[in-house]
N, C-alpha and C positions, 0 to 999 in steps of 0.2 A: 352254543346250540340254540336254535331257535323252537320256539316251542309248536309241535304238531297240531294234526285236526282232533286229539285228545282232550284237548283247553274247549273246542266247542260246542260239547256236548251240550242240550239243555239245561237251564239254572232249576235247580231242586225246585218246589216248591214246600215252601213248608207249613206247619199248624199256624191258625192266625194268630200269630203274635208277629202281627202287620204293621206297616207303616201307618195304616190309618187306625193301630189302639191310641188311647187316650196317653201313654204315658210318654209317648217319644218326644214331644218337648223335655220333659223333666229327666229323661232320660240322658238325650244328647247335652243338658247342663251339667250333669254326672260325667258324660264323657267327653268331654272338652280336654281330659287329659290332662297329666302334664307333671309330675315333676315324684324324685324321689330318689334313694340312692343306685347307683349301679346296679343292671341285674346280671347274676356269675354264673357260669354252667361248664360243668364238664367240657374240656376238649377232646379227650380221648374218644376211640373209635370205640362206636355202642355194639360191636358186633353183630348190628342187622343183618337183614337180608338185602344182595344186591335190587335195586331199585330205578329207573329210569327217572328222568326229573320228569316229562310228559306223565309218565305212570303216576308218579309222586301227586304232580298238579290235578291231573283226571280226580283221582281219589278224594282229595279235597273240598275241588268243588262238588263233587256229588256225595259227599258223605251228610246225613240225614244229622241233625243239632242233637246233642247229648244229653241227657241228666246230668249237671253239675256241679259240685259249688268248690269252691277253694280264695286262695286269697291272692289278689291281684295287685301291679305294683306299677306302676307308670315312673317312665324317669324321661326327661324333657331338657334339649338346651338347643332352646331355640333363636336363641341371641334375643329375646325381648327385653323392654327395659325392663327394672324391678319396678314392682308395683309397690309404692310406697303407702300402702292404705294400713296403718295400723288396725284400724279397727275391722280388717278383715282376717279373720282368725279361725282357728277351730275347723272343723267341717263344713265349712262353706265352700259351693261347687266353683264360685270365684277364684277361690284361694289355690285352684290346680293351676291356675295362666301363671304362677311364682312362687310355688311352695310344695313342698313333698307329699304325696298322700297315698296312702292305700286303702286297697277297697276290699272288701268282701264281699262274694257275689254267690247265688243260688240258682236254679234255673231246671225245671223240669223238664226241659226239652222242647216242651211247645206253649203254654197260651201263659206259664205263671213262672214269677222271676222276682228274685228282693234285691237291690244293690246298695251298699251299706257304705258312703265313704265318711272313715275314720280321723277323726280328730284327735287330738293328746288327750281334751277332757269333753270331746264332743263327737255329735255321727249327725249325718244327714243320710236318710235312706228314702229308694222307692221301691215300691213294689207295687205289681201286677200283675193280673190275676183276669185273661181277657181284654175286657172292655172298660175295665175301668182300672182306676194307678190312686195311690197316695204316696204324698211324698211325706216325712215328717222331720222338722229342724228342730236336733235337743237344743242348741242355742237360746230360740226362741220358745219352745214345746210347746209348737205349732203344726195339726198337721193340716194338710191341705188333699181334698178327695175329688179326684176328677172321674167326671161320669158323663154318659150320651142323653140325649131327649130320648122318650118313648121311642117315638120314631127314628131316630139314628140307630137306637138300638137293635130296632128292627133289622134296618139294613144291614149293618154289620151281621148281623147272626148269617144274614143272606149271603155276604161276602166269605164269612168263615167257610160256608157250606163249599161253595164255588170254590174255597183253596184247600178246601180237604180231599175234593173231588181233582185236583189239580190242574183245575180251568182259571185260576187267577196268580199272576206272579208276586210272589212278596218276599219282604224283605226283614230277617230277624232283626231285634235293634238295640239287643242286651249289649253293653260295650263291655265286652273280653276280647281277650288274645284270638278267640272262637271266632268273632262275627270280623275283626280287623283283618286274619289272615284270607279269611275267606274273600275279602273284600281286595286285596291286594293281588290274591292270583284271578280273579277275575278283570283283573287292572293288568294282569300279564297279556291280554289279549291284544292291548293297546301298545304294537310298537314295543317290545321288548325280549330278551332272552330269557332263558329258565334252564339255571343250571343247579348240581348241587354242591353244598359245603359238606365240610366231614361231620359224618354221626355227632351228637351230641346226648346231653343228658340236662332236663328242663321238671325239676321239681319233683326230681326225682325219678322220671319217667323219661325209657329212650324214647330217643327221638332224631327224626331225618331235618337234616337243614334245605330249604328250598330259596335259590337265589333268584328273585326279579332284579332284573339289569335294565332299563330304560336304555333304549338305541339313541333316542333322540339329546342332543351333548349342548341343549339351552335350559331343560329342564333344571331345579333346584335338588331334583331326585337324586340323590346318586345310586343306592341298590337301596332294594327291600329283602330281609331273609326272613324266611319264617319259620321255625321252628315246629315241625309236625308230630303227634304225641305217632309212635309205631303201631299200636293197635288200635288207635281207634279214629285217626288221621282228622285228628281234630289238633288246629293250632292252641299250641302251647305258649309261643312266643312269638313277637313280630318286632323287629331292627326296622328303624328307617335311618338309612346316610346320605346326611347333604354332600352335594359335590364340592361343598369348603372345607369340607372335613372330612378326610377320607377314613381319621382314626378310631372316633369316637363316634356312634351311634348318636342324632340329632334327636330322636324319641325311640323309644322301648316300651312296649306295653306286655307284660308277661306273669302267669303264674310264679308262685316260690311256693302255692302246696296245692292238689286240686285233685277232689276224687269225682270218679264219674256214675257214683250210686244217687238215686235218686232222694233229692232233699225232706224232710221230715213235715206233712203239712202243716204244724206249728210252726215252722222255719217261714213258709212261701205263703201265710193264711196273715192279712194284716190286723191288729187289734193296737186302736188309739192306746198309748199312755193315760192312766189314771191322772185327769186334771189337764189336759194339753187342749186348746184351744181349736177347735176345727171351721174349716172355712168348706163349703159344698160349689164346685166350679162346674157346670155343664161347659162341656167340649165339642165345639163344631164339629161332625164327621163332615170330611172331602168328597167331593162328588166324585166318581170314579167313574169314566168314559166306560161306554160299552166296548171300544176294541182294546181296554185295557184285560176281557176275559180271552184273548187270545195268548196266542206262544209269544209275541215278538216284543221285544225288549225298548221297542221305538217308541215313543212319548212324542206329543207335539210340545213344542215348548210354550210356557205360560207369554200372555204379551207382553213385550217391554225385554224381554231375556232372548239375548244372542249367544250362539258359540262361536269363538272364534280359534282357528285349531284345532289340530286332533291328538287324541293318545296324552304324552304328558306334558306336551306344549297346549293344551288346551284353554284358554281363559274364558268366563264364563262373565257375562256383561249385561246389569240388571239396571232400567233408565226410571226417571220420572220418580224416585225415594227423597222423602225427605228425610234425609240421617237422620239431620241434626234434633229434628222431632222425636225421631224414634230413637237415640242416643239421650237423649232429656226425658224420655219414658211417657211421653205424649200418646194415649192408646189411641186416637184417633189416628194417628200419622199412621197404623197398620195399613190402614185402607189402601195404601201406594205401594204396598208391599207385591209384586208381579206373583199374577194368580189370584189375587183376594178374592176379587168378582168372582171369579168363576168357582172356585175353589172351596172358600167357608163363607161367603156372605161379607163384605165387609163391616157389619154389625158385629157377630160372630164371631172374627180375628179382633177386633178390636177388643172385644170384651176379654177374649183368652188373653192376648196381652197384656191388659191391663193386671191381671192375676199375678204380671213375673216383674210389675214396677217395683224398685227396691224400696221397699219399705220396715220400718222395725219392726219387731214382732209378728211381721204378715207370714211367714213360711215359705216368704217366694226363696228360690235358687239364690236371687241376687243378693239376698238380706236388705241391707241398707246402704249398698256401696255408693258412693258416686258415679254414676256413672258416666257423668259430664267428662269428672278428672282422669277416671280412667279410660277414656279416648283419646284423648290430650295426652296423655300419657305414653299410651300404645303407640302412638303415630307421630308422625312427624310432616311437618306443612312443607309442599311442594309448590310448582306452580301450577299443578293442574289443581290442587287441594289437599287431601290429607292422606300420607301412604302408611301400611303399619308392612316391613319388612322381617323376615324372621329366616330362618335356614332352608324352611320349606315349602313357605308361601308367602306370599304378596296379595295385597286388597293394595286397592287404591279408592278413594270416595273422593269423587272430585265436586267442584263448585256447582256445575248444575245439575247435580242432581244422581250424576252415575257412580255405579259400584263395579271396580273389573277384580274379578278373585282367579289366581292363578298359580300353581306352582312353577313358577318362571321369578325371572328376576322383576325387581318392580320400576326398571326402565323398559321396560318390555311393557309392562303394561302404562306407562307416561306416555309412550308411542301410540299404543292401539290409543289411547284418549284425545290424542291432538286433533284438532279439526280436520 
């Protein structure tokens, strides 16, 4: 069944807890995902109410973000190699590319969030609260506080107003089950069906199964299901299957307990550790184009960045980077990063970068890893250059200079690179 004009209703917009708060880098280091045991639910039928998948899909994406917290469980087998880095241990956001973790996550619904990933004898967490994010590594009890110039600040309050008013589109960026399934049936629209699986039961909470099927049979996709909570059609759980494995689930991101009352503001209110070292990082705000306060979803792309393909043959093709600069932690090499100019100034990206070069005891995400070894690691040399292959995606970084990312196979992407 293919999905109706249901799927394209307008994208919510919601409170600024925007792409352009301070904490979505440290954020998306938290959510890099990746590894933990199986997650198990009910198969029996939850005795819902009969449901349309179209109905099912409508509801999702227009259901308004929750109060909630609960604990969260990532499980990952992406064929990557093992990361042989002993000295990467504990709660370090590294440590999800080859090791087990769970997280613990807060969230009021709109501007303020803590995400908490767990170690045996350690936590790395952030939280935000707005405009500004601190992250803090018990490893190193280190925290790091990222905040706007006067001026930036300014604008953002402007921009806030503009998305409260629901003249600007934006994008949540807490990583739960929440923002990924939302993320996925908005990915239904590209080329794929929407059906359902039988009732279930996800942390205790019934729940509807919702299947995306990718049409297109090059992708690495094979179905995404997502698990919907019944009353409050907020994803609970989300399945991705490669098409090499039809049996076992390739990633899993999913609740195992999760209430939707609103968090305690000692829970979501940040206060340093007695004795932890703080580092103060002002954060570039993005310029944000005037016809970015209309309805349409359309972006010009930054220079240097191609698409090629649609839906989930798509690959997305970034020219003129010097990896190997920015893989050896070089903050200048930001500067070539597509968008800089226009975007933060290339002074501005270079300095927020320079913030996540792995160093001991700085508090960056990275800690101290190598990041040399761990490319060299990830990938493997071709003749276009170096591809890192996984269940569900493909990079390829070639010798002059290009990066092609795709969930496609990574002779697919050898091909688009050849002269």
């Amino acid at each position: 069944m293919t999905h109706s004009g249901a799927m394209n209703e307008p994208r919510r917009t919601l409170s600024p807890r925007t792409r352009w708060a301070v904490p979505v880098v440290a954020a998306v280091a938290v959510g890099m995902a990746f590894a933990a045991p199986p997650l198990f639910a009910s198969a029996d039928d939850a005795g819902l109410p009969t449901i349309s998948p179209e109905e099912l899909a409508a509801q999702v994406a227009s259901a308004e973000p929750s109060p909630l917290s609960g604990t969260v469980v990532y499980t990952a087998r992406l064929g990557l190699p093992e990361i042989p880095f002993g000295a990467v241990g504990g709660a370090d956001p590294i440590n999800l590319l080859g090791g087990s973790s769970t997280m613990r996550v807060w969230s009021d619904g709109e501007q303020r969030s803590r995400v908490a990933l767990l170690g045996p004898t350690s936590e790395y967490s952030v939280v935000q609260d707005g405009a500004e994010a601190w992250t803090y590594s018990s490893s190193d009890d280190a925290v790091v506080h990222y905040s706007l110039s006067d001026a930036d600040a300014a604008r953002y309050e402007a921009l806030a107003a503009l998305a409260e008013a629901g003249e600007l589109p934006v994008h949540a960026d807490l990583p739960t089950p929440e923002e990924a399934g939302r993320q996925a049936v908005e990915r239904a629209e590209e080329s794929s069906t929407v059906t359902l699986d039988a009732q279930t039961e996800v942390a205790g909470r019934a729940a509807y199964q919702l299947v995306v099927t990718p049409t297109s049979d090059t992708t690495l996709v094979g179905r995404i299901v997502v698990a919907v909570d019944a009353e409050t059609s907020t994803p609970l759980r989300v399945q991705v299957w490669s098409t090499s494995d039809t049996e076992t689930p390739a990633l899993e991101i999913g609740f195992t307990d999760v209430s939707f009352a609103t968090p305690a503001d000692s829970v979501l209110a940040f206060s340093a550790p007695a004795g932890a070292s703080t580092r103060e990082v002002v954060v570039p705000l993005p310029e944000v184009p005037a016809e970015a306060a209309t309805a349409t979803p359309d972006k010009e792309l930054p220079e240097g960045v191609t698409v090629t393909g649609t839906g989930w043959d798509a690959v997305v093709q970034a020219s003129g980077l010097d990896v190997a600069a920015l893989v050896a932690g070089d903050p200048s090499a930001a500067a070539s990063l597509p968008g800089v100019d226009k975007t933060f100034g290339s002074q501005g990206a270079a300095d927020l970068y320079s913030e996540f070069v792995p160093e001991e005891g700085s508090g960056s995400p990275m800690g101290d890893l190598d990041t040399t070894a761990l490319y060299d690691t990830l990938t493997t040399e071709v003749p276009e250059g170096r591809l890192l292959s996984s269940a569900l995606l493909s990079v390829l970084v070639t010798d002059d200079g290009r990066v092609l990312v795709g969930a496609v196979p990574g002779a697919t992407l050898q091909a688009l690179a050849a002269p």
